[in-house]
C-alpha positions in Angstrom: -61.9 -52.8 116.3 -58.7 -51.2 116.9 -55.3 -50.5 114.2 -51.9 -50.4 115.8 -48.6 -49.4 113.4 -45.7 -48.1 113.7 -44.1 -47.1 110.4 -40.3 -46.0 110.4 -39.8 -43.7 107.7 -37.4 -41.9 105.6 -36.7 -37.8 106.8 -38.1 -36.4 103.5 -40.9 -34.3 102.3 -42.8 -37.5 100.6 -43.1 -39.5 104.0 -45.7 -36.8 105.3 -48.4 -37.2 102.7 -47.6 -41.2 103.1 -48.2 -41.1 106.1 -51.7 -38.9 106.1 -52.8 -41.0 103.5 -52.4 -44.3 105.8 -54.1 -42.3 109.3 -56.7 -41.3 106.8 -57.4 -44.9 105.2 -57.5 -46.3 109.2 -60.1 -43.7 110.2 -62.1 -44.2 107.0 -62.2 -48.2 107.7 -63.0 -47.4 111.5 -65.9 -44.6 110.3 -64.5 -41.6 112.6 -66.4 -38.7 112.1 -64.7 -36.5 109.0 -63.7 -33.7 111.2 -61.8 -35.8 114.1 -59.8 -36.9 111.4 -59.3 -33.5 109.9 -58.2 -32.2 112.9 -56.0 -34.9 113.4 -54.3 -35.2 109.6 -53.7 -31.8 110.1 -51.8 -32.3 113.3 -49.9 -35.3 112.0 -49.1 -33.4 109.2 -47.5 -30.8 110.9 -45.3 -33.1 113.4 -44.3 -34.7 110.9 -43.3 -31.9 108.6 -41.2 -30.7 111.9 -39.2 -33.7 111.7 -38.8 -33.2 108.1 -37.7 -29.8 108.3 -35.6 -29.4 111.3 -34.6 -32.9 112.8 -31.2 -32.4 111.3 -28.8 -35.9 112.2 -31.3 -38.6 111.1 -32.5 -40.3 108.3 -35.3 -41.8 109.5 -37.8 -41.2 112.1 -40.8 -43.0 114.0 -44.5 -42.8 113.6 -47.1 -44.9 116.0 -50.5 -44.7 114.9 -53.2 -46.4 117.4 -56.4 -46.2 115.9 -60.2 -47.2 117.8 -63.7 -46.7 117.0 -63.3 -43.5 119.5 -60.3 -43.0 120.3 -56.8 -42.5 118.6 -53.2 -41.5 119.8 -50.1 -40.5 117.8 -46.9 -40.6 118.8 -43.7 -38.4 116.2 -40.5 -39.7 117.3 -36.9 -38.7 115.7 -33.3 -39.1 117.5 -32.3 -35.3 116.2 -31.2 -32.6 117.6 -34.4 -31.7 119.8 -36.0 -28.4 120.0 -36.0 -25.7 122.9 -39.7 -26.1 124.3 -39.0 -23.2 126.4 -38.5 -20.9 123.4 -41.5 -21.4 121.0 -43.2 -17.9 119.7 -46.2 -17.2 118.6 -44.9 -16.1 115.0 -46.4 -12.4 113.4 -49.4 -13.1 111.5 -47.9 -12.4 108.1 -45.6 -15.4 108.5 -46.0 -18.1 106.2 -44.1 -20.6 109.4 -43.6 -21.3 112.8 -47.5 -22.6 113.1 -46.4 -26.3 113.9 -46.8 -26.9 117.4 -49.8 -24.5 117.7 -51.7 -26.3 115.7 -50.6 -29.5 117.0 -52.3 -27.7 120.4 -55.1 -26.7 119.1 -56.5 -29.5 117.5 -55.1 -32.4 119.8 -55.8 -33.5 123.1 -53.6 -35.1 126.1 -50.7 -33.1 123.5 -46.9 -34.1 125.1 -44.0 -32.7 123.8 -40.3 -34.2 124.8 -37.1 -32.6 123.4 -33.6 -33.1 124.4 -30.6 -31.7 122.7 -28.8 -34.2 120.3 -31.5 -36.8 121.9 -34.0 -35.8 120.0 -38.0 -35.1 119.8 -41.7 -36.6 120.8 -44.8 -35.6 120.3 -47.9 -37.0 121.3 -50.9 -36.6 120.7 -54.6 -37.7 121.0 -58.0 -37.3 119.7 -61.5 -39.0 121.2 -64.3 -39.4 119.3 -67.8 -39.1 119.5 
């Protein structure tokens, strides 16, 4: 069984936990193991709370979810005003910010990352199960 959407949403705070809840409902139905899913609400969480924060310009932006029994890719798309790839820092450890794309890193695999100025923003990510 596999779940394919792609959900264009409003940029504000109460898209992210809509969007969790819906990735977490698919991987529930498709019994991925509880900490693939983790790993990966967490990361969808923080790409899309990027968008929400900082993808100044737009009012919406674009999530693709593409759920299997062992595999499942996300793709975060907004038309903003990009981000410099080139100048991400790791932030000091009393910082309550700037974890985003770390954590994206960490707990994805195959992880992409596209940003143009005034073009705007992907990421991609993936997770396979066991």
């Amino acid at each position: 069984m596999r779940m394919s959407v792609r959900l264009n949403l409003p940029r504000e705070v109460d898209s992210v936990p809509a969007v969790r809840r819906l990735l977490r409902c698919a991987l529930t139905t498709l019994r991925v193991d509880r900490q693939a899913g983790a790993d990966l609400e967490i990361a969808l969480t923080e790409a899309c709370a990027n968008v929400v924060t900082h993808a100044t310009g737009v009012e919406n932006f674009e999530v693709r979810l593409d759920v299997g029994e062992d595999h499942c890719a996300i793709d975060v798309v907004d038309h903003g005003a990009g981000f410099d790839l080139d100048n991400e820092t790791i932030p000091e450890p009393t910082s309550e910010r700037g974890r985003g794309l770390l954590l994206i890193r960490a707990l994805g695999e195959n992880v992409r990352m596209h940003s143009s100025p005034r073009s705007g923003s992907l990421i991609h990510f993936e997770k396979s199960f066991a």
